[in-house]
C-alpha positions as CSV (number, residue, x, y, z in Angstrom):
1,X,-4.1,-36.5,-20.5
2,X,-4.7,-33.2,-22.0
3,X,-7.0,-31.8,-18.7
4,X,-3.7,-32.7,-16.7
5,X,-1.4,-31.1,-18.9
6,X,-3.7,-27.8,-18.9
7,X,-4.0,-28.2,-14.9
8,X,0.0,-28.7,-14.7
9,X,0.1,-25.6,-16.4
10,X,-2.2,-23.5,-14.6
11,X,-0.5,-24.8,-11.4
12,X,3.1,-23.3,-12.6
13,X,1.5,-20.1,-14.0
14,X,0.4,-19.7,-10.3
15,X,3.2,-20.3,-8.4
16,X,5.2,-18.4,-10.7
17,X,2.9,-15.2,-9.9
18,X,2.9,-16.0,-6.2
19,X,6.7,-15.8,-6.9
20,X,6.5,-12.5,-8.6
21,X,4.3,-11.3,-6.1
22,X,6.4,-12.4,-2.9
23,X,10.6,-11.8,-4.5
24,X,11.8,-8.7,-3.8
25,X,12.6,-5.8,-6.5
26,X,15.1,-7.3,-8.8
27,X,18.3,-5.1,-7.9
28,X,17.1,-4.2,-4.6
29,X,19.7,-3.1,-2.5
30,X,20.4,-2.8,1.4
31,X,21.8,0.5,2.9
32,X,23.0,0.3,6.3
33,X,23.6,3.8,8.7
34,X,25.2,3.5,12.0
35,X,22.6,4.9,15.2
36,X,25.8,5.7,17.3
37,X,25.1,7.9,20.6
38,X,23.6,11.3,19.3
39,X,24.5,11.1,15.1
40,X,23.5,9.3,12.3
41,X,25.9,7.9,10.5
42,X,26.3,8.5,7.1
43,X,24.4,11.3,7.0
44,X,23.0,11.2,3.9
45,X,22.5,8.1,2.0
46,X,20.7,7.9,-0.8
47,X,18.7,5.1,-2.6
48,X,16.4,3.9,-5.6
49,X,12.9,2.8,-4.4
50,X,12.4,-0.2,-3.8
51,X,15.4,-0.9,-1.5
52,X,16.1,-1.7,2.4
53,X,17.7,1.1,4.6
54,X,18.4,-0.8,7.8
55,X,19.2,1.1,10.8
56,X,21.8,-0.4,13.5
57,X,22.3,0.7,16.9
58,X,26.4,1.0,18.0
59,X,25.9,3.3,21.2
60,X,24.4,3.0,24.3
61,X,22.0,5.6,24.1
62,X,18.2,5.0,23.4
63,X,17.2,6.5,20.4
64,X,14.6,6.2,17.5
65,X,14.6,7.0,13.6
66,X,11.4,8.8,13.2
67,X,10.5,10.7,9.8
68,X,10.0,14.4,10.0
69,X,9.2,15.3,6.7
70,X,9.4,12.8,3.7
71,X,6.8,11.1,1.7
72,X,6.6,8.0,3.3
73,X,5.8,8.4,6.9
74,X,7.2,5.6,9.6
75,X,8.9,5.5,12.7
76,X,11.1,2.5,14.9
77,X,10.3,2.1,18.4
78,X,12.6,3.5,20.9
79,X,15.6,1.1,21.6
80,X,19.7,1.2,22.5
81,X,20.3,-1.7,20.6
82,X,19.3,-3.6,17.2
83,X,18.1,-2.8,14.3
84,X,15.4,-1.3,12.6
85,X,14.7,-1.4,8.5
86,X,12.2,0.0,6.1
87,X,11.5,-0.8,2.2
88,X,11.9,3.1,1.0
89,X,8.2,2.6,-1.0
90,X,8.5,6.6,-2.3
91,X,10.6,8.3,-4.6
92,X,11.7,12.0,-2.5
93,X,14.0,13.6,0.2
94,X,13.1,12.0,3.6
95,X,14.3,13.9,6.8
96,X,14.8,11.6,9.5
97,X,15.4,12.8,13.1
98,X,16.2,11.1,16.5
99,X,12.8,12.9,18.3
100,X,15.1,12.5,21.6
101,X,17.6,13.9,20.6
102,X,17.5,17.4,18.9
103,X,20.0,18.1,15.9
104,X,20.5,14.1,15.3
105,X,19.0,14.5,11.6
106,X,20.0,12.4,8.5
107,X,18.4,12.5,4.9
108,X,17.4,9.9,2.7
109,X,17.2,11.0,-0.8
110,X,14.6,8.1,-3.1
111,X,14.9,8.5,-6.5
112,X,12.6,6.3,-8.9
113,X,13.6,2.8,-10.3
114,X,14.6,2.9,-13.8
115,X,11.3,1.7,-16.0
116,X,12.2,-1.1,-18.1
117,X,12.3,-0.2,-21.7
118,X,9.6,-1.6,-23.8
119,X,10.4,-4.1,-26.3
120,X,9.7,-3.1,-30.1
121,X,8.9,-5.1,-32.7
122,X,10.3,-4.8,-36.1
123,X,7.3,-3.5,-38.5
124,X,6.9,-5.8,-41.5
């Protein structure tokens, strides 16, 4: 009785890191800019890492949502339609261009999660 009890418990202290592991930040938000036909839109957005800044295409121009200088590095395939998102990893400024399009730029400012406070414990 006692060996499945033990294994019951190991079994739940796994899942429950394979939860922790898999669920996204607790808090995490999504951010959504408009890819119209040659502007971003907001223009600047800004973020805590950890959340989702999806980008969704309105005009009926190709375009792409490449970063120029941040310090997380990705890019979206050229497209005219959909959408494109990215988990901002990196706390920073992130410059994000349209590399067809010169002068369609948009920042992305990161700023760190909050650390959760430790808990103390009354001395005795």
């Amino acid at each position: 009785m006692r060996s499945r009890i033990i294994g019951g418990l190991a079994g739940l202290v796994a899942a429950t890191a394979a939860l922790t592991v898999l669920a996204p930040a607790v808090g995490a938000d999504t951010r959504t800019v408009s890819v119209d036909d040659n502007f971003f839109k907001p223009k600047r957005v800004t973020v805590t890492v950890g959340d989702r800044v999806t980008w969704k295409w309105n005009g009926f121009v190709a375009h792409n949502v490449v970063v120029e200088k941040g310090p997380q590095k990705f890019k979206s395939e050229t497209q005219s339609e959909g959408k494109y998102s990215k988990v901002i990893k990196k706390p920073g400024v992130y410059r994000i261009v349209c590399t067809l399009h010169p002068g369609m730029t948009m920042k992305v400012t990161a700023i760190a999660a909050p650390h959760p406070t430790a808990a103390t414990t009354p001395s005795t």
